[in-house]
C-alpha positions in Angstrom: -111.2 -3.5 -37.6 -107.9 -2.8 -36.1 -107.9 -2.2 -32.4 -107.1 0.7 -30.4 -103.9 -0.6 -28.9 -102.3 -2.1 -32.0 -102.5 1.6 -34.0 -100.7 2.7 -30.9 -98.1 0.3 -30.6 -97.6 0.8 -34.4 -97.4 4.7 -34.2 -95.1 4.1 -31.3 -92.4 1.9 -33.0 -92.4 4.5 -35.6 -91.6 7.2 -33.5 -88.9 5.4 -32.0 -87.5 4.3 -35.2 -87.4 7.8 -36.3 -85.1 8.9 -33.0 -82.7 5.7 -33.7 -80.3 7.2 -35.6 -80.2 10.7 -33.8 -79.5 8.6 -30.6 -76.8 6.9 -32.4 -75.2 9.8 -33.5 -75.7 11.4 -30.0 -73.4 8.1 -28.9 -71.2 8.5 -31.4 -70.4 11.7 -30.7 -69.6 10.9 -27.1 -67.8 8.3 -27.8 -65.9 10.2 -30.2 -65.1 13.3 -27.1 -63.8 10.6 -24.8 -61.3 9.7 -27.2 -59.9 12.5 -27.7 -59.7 13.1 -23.9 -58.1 10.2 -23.7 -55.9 11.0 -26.2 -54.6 14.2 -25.6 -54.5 12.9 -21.9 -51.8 10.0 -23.5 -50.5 12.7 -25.3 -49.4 14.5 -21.8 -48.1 11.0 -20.5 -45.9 10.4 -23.8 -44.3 13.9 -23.7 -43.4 12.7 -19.8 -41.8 9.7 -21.3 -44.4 7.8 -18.9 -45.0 4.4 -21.0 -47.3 2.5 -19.1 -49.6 5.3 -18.6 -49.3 6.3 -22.1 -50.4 3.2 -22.9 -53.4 3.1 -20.5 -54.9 6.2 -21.9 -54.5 5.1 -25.5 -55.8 2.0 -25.1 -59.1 3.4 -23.3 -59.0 6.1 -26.7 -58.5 3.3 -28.8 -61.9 1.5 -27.1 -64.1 4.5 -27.0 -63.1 5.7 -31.2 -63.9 1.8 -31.8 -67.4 2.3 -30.2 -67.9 6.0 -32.4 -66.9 3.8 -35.6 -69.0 1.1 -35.0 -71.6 3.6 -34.6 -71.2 5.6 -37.7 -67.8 4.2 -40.1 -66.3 7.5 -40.2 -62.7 7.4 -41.9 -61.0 9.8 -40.3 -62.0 7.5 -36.8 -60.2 4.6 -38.4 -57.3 6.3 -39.3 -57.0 7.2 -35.8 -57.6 4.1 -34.4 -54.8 3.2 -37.0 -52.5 5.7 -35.9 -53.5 4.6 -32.1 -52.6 0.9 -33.0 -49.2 1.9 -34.1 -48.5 3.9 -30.9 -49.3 1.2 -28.4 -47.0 -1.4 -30.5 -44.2 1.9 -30.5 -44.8 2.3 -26.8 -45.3 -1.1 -25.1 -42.3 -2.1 -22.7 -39.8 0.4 -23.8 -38.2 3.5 -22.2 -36.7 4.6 -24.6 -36.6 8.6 -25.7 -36.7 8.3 -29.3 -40.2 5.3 -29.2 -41.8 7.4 -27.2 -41.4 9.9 -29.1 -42.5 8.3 -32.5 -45.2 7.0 -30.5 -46.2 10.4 -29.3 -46.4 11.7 -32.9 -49.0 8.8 -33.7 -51.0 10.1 -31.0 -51.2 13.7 -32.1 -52.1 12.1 -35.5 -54.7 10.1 -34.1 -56.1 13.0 -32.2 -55.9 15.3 -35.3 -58.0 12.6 -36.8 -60.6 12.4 -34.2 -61.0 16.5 -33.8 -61.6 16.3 -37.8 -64.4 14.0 -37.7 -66.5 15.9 -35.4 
């Protein structure tokens, strides 16, 4: 005869197994909002011609659409995280008018990427 406690800790680890993937999809989309705070926030910085803290923001974006992909493999997230990749190499060390502004454009790429996978 199965015992009382072992129907419970079965009924239990069903339940939770059921509310797995809605957590991970609560994450994911939280993950994904940050991102495209961050984003638009490097976005702001860029259009300033502020490097370093365009490259802060987007490299805090670039961590927090990693943790939304690795959540759910969503491909408009990698193409932003793509586009995100490009910017940081376009914006890293430079003052220059015309890299920031390339690397500006891949930012409002990425974040047109992110705001379609919601």
């Amino acid at each position: 005869m199965i015992s009382r406690r072992v129907i419970f800790v079965l009924a239990l680890g069903a339940g939770l197994a059921a509310l797995g993937p809605q957590v991970a999809c609560a994450q994911q989309q939280q993950y994904l909002e940050e991102a495209i705070a961050e984003t638009k926030e490097a976005i702001a910085a860029g259009k300033q011609s502020l490097s370093s803290s365009f490259v802060e923001h987007v490299d805090v974006a670039y961590d927090r659409a990693r943790s939304a992909v690795w959540q759910n493999p969503v491909e408009s997230i990698r193409k932003g995280i793509k586009a995100l990749r490009k910017a940081t190499k376009l914006a890293k060390g430079t003052n220059s008018e015309k890299r920031m502004a390339k690397a500006t454009e891949q930012a409002e790429f990425a974040l047109q990427q992110f705001e379609s996978a919601r």
